[in-house]
Backbone as XML, in Angstrom:
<?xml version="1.0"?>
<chain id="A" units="angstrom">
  <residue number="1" name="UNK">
    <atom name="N" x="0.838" y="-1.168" z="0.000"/>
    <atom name="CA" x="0.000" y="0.000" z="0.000"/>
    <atom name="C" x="0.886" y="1.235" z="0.000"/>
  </residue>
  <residue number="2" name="UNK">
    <atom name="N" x="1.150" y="2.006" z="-1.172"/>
    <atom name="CA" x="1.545" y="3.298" z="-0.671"/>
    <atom name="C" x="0.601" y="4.156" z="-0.706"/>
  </residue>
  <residue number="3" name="UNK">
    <atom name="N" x="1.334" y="5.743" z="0.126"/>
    <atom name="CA" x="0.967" y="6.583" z="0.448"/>
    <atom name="C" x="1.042" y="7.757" z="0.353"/>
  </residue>
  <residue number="4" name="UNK">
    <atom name="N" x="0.804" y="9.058" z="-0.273"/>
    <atom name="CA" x="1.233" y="10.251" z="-0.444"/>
    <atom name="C" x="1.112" y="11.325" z="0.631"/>
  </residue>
  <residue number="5" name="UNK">
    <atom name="N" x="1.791" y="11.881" z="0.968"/>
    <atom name="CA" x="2.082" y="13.034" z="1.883"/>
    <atom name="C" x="0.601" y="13.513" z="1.968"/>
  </residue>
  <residue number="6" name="UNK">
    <atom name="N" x="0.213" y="13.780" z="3.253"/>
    <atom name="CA" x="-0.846" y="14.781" z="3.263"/>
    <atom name="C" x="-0.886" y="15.580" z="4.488"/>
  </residue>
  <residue number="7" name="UNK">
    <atom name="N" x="-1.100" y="16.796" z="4.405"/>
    <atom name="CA" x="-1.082" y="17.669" z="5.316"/>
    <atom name="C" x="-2.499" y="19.023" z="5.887"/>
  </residue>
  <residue number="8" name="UNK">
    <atom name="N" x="-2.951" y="18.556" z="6.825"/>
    <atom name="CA" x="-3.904" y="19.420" z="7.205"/>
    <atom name="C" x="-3.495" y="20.773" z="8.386"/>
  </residue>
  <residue number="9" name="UNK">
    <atom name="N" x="-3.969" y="21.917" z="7.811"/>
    <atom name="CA" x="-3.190" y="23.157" z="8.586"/>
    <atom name="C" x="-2.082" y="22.868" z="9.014"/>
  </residue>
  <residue number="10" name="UNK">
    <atom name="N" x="-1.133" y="22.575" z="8.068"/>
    <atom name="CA" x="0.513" y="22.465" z="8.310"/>
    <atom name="C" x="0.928" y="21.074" z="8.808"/>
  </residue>
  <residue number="11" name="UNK">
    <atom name="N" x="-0.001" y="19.939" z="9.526"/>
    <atom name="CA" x="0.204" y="18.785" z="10.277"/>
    <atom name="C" x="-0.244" y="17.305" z="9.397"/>
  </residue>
  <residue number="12" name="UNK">
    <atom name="N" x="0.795" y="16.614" z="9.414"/>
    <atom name="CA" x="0.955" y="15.735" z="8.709"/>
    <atom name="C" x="-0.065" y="14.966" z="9.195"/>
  </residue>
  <residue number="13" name="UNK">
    <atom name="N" x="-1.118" y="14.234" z="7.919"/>
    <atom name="CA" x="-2.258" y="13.300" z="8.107"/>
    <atom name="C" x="-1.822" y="11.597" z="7.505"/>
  </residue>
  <residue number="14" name="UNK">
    <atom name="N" x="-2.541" y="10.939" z="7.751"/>
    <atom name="CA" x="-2.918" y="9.652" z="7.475"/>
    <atom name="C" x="-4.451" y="9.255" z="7.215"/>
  </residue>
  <residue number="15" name="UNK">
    <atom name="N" x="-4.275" y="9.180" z="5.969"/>
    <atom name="CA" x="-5.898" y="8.570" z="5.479"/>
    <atom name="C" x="-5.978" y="7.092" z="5.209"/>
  </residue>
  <residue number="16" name="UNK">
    <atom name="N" x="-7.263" y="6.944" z="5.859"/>
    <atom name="CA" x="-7.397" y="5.015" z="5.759"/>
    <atom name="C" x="-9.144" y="5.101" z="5.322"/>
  </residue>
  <residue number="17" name="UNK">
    <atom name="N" x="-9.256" y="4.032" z="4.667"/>
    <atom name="CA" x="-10.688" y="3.760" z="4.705"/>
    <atom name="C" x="-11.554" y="3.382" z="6.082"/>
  </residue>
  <residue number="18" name="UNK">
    <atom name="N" x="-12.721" y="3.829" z="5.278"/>
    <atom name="CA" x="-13.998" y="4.254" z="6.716"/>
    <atom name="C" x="-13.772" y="2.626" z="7.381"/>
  </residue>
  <residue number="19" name="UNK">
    <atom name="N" x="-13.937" y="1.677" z="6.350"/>
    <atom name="CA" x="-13.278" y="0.224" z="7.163"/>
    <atom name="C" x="-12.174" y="-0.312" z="7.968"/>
  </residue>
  <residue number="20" name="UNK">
    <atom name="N" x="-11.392" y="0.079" z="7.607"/>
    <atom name="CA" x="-10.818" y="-0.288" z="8.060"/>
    <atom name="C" x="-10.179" y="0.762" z="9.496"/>
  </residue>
  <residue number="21" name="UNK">
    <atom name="N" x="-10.494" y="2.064" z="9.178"/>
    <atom name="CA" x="-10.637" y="2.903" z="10.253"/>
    <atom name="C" x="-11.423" y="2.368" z="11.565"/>
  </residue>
  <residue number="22" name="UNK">
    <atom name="N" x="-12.639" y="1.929" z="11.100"/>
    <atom name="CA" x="-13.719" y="0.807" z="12.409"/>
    <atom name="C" x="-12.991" y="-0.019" z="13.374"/>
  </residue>
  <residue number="23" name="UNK">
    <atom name="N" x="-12.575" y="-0.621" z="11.629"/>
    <atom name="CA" x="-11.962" y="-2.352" z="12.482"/>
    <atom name="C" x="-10.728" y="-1.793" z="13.294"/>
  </residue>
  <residue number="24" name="UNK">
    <atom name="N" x="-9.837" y="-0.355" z="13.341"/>
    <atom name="CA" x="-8.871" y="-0.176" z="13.761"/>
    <atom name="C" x="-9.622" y="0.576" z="15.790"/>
  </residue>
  <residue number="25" name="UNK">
    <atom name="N" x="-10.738" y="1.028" z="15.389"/>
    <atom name="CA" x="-11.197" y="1.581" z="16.658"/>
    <atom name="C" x="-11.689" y="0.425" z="17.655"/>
  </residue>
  <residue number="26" name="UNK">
    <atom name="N" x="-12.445" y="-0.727" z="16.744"/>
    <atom name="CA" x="-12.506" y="-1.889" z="17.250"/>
    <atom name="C" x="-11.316" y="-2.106" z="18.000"/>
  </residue>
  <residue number="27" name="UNK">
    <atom name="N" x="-10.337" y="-2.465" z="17.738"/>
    <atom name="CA" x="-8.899" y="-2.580" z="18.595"/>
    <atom name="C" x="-8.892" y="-2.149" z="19.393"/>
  </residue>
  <residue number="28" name="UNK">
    <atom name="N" x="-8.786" y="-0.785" z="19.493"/>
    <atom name="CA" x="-8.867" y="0.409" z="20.365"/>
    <atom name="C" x="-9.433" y="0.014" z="21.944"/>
  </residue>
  <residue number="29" name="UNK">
    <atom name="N" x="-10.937" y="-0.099" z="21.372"/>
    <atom name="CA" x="-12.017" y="-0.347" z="22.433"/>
    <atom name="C" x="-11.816" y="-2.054" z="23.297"/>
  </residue>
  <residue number="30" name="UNK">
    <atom name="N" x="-11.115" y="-2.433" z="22.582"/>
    <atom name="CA" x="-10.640" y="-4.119" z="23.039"/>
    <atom name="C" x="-9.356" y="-4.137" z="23.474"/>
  </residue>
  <residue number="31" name="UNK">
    <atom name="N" x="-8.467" y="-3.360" z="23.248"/>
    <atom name="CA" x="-7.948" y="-3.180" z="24.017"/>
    <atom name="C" x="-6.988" y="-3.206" z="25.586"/>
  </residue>
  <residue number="32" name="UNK">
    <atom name="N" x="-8.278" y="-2.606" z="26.401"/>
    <atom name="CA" x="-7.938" y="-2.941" z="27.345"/>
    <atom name="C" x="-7.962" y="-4.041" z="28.145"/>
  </residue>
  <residue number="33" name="UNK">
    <atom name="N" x="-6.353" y="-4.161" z="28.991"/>
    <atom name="CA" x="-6.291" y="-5.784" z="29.495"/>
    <atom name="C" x="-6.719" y="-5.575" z="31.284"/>
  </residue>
  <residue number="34" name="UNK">
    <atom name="N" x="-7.257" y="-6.973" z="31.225"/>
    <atom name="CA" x="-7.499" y="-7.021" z="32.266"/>
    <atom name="C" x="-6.584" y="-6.682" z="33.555"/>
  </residue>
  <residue number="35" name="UNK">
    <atom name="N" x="-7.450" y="-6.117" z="34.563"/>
    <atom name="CA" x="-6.346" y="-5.607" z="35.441"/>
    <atom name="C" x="-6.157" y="-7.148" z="36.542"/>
  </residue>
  <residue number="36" name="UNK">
    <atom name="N" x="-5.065" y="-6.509" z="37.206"/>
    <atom name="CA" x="-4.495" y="-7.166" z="38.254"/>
    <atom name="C" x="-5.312" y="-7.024" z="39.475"/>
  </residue>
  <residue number="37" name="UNK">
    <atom name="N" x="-4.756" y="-8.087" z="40.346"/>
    <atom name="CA" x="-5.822" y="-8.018" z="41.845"/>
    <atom name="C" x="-4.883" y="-7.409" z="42.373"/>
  </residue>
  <residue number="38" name="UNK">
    <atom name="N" x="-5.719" y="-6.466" z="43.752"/>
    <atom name="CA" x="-4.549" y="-5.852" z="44.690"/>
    <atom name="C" x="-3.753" y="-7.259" z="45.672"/>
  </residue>
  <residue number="39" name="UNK">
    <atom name="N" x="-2.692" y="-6.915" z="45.933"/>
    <atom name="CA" x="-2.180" y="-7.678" z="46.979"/>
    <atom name="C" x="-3.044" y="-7.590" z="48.116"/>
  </residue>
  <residue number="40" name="UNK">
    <atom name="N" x="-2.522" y="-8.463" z="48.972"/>
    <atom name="CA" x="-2.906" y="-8.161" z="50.594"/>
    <atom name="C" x="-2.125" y="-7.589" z="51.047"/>
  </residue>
  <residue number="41" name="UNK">
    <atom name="N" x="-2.566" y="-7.527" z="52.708"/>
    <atom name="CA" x="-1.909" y="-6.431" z="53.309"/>
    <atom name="C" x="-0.466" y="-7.371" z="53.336"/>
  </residue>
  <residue number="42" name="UNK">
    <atom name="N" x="-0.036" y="-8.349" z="53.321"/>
    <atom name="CA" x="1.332" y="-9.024" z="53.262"/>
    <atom name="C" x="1.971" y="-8.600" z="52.263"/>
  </residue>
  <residue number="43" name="UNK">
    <atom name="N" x="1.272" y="-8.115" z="51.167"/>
    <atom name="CA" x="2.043" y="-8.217" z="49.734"/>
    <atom name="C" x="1.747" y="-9.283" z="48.591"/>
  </residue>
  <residue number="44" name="UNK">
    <atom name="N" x="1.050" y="-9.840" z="49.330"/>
    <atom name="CA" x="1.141" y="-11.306" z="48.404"/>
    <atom name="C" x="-0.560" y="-11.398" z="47.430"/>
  </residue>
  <residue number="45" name="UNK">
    <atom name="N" x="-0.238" y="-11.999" z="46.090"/>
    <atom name="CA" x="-1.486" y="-11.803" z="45.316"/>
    <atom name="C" x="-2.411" y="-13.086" z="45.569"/>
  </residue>
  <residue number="46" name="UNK">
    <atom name="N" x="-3.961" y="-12.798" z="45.293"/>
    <atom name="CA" x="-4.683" y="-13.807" z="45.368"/>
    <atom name="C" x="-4.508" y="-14.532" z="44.053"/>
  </residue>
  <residue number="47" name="UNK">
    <atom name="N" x="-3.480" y="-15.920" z="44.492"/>
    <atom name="CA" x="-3.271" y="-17.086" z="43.328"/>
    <atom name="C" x="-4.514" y="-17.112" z="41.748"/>
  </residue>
  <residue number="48" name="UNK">
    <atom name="N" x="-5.433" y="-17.455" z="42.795"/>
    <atom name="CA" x="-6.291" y="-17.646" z="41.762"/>
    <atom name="C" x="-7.231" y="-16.547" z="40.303"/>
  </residue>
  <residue number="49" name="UNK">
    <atom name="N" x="-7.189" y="-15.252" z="41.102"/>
    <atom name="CA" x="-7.580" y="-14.020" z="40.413"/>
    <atom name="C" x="-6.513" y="-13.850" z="39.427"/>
  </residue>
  <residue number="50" name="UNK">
    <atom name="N" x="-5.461" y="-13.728" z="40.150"/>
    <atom name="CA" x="-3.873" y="-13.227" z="39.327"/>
    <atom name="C" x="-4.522" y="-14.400" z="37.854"/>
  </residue>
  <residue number="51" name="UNK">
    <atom name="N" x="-3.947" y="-15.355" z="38.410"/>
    <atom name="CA" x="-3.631" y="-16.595" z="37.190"/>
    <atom name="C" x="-4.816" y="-16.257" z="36.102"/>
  </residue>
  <residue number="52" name="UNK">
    <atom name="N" x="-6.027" y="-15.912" z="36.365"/>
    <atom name="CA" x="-7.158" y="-15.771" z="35.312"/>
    <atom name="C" x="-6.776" y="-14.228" z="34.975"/>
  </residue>
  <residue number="53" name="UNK">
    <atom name="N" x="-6.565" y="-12.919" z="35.725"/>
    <atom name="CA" x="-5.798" y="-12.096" z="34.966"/>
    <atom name="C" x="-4.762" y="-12.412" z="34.087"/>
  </residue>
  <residue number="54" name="UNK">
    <atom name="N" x="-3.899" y="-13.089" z="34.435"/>
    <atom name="CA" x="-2.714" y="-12.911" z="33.272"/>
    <atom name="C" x="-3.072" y="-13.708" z="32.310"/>
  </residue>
  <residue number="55" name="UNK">
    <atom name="N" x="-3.787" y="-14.993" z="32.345"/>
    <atom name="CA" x="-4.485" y="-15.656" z="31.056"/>
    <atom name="C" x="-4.969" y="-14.776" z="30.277"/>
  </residue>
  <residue number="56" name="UNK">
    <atom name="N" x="-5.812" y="-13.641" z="30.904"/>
    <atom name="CA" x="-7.025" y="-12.854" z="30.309"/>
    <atom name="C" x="-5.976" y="-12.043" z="29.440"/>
  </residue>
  <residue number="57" name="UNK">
    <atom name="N" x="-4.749" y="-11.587" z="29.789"/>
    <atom name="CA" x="-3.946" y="-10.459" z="29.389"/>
    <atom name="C" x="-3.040" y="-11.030" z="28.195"/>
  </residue>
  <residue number="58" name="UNK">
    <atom name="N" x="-2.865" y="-12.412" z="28.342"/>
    <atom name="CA" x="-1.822" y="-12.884" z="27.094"/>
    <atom name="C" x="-2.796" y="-13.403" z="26.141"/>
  </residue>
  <residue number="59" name="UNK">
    <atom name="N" x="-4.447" y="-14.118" z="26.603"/>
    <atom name="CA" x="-5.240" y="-13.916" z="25.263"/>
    <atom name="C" x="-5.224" y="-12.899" z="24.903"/>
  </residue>
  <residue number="60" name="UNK">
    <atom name="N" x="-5.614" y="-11.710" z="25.174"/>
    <atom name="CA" x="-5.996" y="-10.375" z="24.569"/>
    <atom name="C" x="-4.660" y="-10.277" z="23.537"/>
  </residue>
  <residue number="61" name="UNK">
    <atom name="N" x="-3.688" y="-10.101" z="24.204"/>
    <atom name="CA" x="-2.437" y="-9.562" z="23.184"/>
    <atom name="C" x="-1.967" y="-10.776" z="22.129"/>
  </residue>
  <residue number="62" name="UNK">
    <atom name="N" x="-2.788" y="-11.878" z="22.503"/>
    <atom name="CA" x="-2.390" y="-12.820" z="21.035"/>
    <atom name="C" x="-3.137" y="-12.333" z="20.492"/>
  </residue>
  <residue number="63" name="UNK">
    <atom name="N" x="-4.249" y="-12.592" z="20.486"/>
    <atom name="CA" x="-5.573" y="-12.097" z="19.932"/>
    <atom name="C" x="-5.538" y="-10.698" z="18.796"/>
  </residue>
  <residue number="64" name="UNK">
    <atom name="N" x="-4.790" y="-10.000" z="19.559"/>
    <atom name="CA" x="-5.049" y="-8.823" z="19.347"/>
    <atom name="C" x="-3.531" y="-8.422" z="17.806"/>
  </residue>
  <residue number="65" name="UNK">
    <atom name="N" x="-2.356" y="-9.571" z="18.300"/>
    <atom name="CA" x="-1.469" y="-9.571" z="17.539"/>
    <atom name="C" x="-1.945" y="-10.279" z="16.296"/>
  </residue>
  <residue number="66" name="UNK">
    <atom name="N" x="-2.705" y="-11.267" z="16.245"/>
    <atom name="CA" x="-3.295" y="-12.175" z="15.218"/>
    <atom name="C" x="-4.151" y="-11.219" z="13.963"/>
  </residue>
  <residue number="67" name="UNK">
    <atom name="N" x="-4.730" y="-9.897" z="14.636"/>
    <atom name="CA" x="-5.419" y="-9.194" z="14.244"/>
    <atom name="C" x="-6.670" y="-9.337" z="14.157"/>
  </residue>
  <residue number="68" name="UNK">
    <atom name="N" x="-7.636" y="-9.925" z="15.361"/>
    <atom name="CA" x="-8.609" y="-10.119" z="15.004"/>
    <atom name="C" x="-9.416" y="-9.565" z="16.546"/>
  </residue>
  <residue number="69" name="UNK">
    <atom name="N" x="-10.777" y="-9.408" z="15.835"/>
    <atom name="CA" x="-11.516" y="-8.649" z="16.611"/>
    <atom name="C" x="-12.081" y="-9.904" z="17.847"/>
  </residue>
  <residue number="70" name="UNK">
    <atom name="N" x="-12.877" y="-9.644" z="19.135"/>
    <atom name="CA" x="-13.314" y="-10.485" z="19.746"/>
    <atom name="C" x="-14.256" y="-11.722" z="18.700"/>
  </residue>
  <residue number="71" name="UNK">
    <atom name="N" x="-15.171" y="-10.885" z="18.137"/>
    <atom name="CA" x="-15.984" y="-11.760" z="17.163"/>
    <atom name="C" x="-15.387" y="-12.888" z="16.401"/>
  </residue>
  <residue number="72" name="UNK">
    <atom name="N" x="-14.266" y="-12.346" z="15.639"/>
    <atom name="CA" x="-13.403" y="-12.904" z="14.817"/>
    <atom name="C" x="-12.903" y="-14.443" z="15.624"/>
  </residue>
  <residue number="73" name="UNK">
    <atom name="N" x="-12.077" y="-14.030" z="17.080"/>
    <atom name="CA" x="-11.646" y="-15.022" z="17.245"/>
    <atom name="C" x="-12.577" y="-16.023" z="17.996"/>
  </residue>
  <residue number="74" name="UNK">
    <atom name="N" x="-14.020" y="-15.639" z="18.696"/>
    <atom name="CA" x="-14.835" y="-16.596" z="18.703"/>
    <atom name="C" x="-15.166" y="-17.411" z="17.895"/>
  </residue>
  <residue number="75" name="UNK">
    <atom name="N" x="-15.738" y="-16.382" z="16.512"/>
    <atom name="CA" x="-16.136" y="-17.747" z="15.914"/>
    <atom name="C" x="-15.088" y="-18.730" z="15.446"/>
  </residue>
  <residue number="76" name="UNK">
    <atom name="N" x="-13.915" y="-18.637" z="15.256"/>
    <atom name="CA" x="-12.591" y="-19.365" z="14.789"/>
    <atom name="C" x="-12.677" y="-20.497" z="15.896"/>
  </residue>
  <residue number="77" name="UNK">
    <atom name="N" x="-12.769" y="-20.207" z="16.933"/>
    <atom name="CA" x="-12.813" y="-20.965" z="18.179"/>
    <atom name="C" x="-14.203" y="-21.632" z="18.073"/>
  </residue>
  <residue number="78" name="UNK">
    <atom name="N" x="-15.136" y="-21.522" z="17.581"/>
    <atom name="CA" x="-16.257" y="-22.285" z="17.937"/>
    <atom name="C" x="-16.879" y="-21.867" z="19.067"/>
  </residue>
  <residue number="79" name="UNK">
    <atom name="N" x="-16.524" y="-20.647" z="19.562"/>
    <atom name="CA" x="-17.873" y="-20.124" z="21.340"/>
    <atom name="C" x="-17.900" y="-19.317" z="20.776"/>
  </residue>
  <residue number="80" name="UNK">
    <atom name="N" x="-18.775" y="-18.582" z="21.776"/>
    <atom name="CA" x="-19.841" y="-17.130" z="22.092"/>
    <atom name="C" x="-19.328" y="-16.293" z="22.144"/>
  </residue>
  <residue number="81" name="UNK">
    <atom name="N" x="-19.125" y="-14.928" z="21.466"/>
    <atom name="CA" x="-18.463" y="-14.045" z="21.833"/>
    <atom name="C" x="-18.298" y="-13.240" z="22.724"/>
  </residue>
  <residue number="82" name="UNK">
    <atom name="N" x="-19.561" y="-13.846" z="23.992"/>
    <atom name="CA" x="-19.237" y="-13.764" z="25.057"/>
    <atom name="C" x="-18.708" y="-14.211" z="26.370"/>
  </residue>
  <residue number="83" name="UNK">
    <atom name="N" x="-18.446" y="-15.824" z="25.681"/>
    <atom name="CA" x="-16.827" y="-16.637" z="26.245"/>
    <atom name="C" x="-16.007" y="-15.404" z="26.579"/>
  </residue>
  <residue number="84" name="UNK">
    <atom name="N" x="-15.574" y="-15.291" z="24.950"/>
    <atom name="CA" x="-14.419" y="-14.321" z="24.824"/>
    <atom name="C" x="-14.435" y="-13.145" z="25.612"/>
  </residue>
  <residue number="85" name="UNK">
    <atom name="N" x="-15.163" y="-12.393" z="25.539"/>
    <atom name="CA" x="-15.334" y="-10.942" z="26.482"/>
    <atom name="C" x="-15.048" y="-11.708" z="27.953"/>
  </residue>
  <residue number="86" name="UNK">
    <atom name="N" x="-15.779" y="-12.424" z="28.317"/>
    <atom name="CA" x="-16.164" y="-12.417" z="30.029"/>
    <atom name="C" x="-14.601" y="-13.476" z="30.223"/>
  </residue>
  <residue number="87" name="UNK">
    <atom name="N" x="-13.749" y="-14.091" z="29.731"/>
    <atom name="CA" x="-12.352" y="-14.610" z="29.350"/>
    <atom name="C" x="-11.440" y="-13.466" z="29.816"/>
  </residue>
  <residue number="88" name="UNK">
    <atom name="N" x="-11.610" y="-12.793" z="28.454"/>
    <atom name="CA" x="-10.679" y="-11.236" z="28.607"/>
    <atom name="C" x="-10.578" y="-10.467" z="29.780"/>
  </residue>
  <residue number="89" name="UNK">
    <atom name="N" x="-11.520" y="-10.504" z="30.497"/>
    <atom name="CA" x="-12.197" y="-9.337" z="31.577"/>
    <atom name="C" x="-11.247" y="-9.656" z="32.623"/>
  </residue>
  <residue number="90" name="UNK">
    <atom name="N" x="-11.087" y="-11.085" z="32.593"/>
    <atom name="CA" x="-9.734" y="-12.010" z="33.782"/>
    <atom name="C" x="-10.955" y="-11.958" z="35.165"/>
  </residue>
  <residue number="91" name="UNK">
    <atom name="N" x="-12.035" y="-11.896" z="34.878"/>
    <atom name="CA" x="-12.634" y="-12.195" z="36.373"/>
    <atom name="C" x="-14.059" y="-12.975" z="36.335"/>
  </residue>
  <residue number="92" name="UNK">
    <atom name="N" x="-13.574" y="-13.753" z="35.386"/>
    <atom name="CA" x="-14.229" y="-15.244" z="34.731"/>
    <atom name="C" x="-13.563" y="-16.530" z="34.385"/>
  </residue>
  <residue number="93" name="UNK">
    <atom name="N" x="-13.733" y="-17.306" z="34.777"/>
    <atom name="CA" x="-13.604" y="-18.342" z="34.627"/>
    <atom name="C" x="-13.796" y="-19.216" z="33.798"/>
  </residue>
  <residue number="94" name="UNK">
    <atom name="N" x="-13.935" y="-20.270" z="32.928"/>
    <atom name="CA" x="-14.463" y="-21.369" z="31.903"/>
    <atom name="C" x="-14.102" y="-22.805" z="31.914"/>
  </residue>
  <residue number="95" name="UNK">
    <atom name="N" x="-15.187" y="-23.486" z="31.188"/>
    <atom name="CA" x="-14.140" y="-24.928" z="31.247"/>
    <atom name="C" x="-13.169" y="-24.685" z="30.131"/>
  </residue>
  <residue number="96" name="UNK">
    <atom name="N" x="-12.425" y="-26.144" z="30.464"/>
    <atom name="CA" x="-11.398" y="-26.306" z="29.973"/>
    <atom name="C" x="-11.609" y="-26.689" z="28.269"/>
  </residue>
  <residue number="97" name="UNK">
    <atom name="N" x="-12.731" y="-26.867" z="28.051"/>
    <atom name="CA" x="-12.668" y="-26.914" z="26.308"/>
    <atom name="C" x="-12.881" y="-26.173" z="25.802"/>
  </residue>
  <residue number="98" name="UNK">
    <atom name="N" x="-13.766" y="-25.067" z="26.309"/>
    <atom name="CA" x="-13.448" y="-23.362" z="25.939"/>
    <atom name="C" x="-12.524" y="-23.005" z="25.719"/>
  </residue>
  <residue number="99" name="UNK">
    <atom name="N" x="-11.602" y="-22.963" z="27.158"/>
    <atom name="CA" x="-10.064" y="-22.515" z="26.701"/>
    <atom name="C" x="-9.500" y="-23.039" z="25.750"/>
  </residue>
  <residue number="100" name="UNK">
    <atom name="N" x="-9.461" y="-23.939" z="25.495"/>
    <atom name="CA" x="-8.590" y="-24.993" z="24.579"/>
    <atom name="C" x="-9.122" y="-24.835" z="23.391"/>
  </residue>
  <residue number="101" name="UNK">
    <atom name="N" x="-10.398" y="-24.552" z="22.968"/>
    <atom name="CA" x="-10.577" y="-24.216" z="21.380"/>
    <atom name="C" x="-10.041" y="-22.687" z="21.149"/>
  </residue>
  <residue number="102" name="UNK">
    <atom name="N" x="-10.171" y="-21.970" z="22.506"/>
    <atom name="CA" x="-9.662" y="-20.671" z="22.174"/>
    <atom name="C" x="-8.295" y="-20.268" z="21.900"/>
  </residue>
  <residue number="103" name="UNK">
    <atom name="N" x="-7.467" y="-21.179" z="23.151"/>
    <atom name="CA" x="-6.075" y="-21.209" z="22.924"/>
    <atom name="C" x="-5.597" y="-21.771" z="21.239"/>
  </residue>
  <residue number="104" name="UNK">
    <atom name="N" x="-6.351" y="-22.690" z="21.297"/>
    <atom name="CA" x="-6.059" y="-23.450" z="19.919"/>
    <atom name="C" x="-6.083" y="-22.761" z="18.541"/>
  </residue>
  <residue number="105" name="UNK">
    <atom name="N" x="-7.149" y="-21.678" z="18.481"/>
    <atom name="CA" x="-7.182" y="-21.120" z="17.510"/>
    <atom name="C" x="-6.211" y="-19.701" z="17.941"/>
  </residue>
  <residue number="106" name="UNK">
    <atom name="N" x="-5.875" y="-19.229" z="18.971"/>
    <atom name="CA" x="-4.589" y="-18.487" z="18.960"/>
    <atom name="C" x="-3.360" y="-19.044" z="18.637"/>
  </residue>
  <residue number="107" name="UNK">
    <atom name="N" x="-3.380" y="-20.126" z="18.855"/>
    <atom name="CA" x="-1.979" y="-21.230" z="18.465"/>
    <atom name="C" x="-1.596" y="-21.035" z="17.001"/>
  </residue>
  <residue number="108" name="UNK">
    <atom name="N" x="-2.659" y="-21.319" z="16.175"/>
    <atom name="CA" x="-3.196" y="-21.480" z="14.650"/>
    <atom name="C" x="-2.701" y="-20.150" z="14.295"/>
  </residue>
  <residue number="109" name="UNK">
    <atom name="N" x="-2.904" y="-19.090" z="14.671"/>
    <atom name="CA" x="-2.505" y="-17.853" z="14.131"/>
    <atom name="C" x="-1.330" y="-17.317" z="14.777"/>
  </residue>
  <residue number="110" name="UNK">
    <atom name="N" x="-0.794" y="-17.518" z="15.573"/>
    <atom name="CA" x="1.030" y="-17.721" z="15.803"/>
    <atom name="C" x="1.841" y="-18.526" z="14.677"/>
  </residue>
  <residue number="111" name="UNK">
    <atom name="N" x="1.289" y="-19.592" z="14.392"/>
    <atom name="CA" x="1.898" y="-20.391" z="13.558"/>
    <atom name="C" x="1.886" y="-19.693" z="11.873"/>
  </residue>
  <residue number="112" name="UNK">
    <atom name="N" x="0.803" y="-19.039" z="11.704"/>
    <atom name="CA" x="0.829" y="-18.674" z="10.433"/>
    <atom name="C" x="1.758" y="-17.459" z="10.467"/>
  </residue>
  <residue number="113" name="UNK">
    <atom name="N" x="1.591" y="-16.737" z="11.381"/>
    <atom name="CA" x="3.065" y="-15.582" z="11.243"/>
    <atom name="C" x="4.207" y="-16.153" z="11.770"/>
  </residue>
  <residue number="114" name="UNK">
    <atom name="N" x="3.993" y="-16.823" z="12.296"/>
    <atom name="CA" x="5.658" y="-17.842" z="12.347"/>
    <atom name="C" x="5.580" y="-19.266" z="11.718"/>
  </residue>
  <residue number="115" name="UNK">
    <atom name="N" x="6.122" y="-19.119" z="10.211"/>
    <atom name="CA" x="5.664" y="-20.603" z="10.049"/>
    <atom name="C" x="6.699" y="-21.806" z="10.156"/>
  </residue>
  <residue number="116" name="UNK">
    <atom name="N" x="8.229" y="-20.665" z="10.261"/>
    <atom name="CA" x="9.747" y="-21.586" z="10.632"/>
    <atom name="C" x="9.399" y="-21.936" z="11.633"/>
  </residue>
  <residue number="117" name="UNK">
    <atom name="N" x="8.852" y="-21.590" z="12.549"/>
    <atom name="CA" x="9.006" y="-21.721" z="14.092"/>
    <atom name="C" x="8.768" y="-23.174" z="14.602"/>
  </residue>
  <residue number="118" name="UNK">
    <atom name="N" x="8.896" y="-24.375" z="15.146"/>
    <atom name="CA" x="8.732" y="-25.488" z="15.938"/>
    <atom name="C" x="8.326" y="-25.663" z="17.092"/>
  </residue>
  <residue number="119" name="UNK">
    <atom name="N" x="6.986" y="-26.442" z="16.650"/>
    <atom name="CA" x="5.611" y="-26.701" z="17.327"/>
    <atom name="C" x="6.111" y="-27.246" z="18.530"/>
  </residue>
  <residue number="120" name="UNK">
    <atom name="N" x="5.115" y="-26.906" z="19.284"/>
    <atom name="CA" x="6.024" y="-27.061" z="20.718"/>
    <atom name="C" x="5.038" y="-28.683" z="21.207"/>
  </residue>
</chain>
């Protein structure tokens, strides 16, 4: 794709289509990763919150590296795209074949941008 210089009142622009402009705000709004639990007063995190945060936080950024919207990678996965949301949020839980079609189809799209790479 190239691009020609464009400039509005002196400041350099970037024009994209109304589509792909969406699908880019889509991102935007998805975005954000789930937060972390506070410690206790020891310092120490609740095991179980943490672990579904940071799941929630390395789907999102595969996800999100793969280029695909929540929708996108549900249906690839075979669930609801509200698996995926209430997944992401890190303060949900699922079974384990949820995860695993979800992981699976993040797997699938690692592999296609890495296709030297060896399957683990």
């Amino acid at each position: 794709m190239h691009s020609k210089p464009a400039t509005l009142n002196g400041e350099a622009c970037v024009l994209v289509r109304r589509r792909e402009y969406e699908r880019m705000a889509c991102f935007m709004r998805e975005a954000a990763l789930a937060r972390l639990p506070e410690p206790d007063e020891r310092g120490f995190y609740p095991a179980l919150e943490t672990s579904c945060a940071m799941t929630a936080r390395d789907m999102s950024v595969r996800r999100i590296a793969a280029g695909w919207t929540r929708a996108e990678l549900a249906a690839l996965a075979h669930v609801r795209v509200a698996s995926v949301e209430r997944l992401e949020s890190g303060r949900h839980r699922t079974s384990r074949a949820v995860l695993g079609r979800i992981l699976a189809a993040l797997a699938r799209a690692a592999r296609r941008r890495n296709p030297t790479r060896p399957r683990a």
